[in-house]
C-alpha positions in Angstrom: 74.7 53.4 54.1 75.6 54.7 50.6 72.8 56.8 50.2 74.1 58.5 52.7 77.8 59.0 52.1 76.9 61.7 49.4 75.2 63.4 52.3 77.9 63.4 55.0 80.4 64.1 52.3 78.2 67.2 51.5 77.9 68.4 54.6 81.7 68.3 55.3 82.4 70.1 52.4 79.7 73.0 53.4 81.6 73.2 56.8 84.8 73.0 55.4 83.9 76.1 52.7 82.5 77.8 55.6 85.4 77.7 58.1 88.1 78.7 55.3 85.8 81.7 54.6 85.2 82.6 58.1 88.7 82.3 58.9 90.5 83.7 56.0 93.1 85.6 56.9 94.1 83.4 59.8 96.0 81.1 59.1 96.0 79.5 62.5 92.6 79.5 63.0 92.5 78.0 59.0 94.7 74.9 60.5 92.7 74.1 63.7 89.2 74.6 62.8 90.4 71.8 59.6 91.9 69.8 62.5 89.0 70.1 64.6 86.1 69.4 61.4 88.2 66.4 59.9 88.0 65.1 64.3 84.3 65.4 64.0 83.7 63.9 61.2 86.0 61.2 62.0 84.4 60.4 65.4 80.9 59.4 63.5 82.2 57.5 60.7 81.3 54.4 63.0 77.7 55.6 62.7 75.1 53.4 60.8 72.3 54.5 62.0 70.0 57.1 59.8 68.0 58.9 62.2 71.7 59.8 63.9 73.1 60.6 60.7 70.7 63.2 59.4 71.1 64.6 63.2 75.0 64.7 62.6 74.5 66.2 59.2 71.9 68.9 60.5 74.5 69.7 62.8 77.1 70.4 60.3 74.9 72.9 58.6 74.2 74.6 61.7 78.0 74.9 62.3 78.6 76.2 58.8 75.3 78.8 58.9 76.8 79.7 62.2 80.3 80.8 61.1 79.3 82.0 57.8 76.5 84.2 59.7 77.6 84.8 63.1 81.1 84.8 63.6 83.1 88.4 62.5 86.3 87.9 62.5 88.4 90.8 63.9 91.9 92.2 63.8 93.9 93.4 66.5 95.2 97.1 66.0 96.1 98.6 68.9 95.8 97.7 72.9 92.0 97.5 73.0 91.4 98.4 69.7 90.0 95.8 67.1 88.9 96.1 63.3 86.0 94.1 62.3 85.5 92.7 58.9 81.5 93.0 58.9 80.0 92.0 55.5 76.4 91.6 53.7 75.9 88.1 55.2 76.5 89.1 58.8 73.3 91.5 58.7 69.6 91.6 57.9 67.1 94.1 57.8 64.6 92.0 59.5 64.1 92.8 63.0 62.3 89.4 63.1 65.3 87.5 61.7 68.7 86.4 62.6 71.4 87.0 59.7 71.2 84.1 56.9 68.2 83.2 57.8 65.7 82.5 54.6 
């Protein structure tokens, strides 16, 4: 189990980077998706079991590569008018591949 506290303390720190980036700016968003990772996290602390661990880890990352890559956050500036903040690591060149992706 110790082995793999550096692990899950990793991966909460990756999706914890990753939300404050894709929500800065907002500061509500900013509180709730902290709320919402330290709930996760929380709910598996119970877990002892590795094969469920790496599982719960792998889904961390995929959270974080999601809203790092995926999510562009938006402004409202008008009825039905919305500025997007689209950056280098929301986009790709390859055809083939989805933004982030190695």
């Amino acid at each position: 189990r110790m082995r793999t506290r550096p692990a899950v303390l990793a991966a909460f720190r990756r999706l914890m980077r990753a939300r404050e980036l894709a929500f800065k700016g907002d500061a509500e968003m900013t509180t709730q998706s902290r709320l919402a990772v330290r709930e996760e996290f929380a709910k598996g602390r119970a877990v002892t079991d590795p094969a469920q661990i790496t599982e719960m880890i792998g889904g961390a990352d995929e959270a974080a590569h999601m809203l790092l890559h995926q999510l562009v956050q938006g402004k409202r500036k008008g009825e039905g008018q919305y500025e997007m903040d689209v950056q280098a690591r929301h986009t790709t060149m390859d055809p083939n591949k989805m933004p982030g992706d190695p």
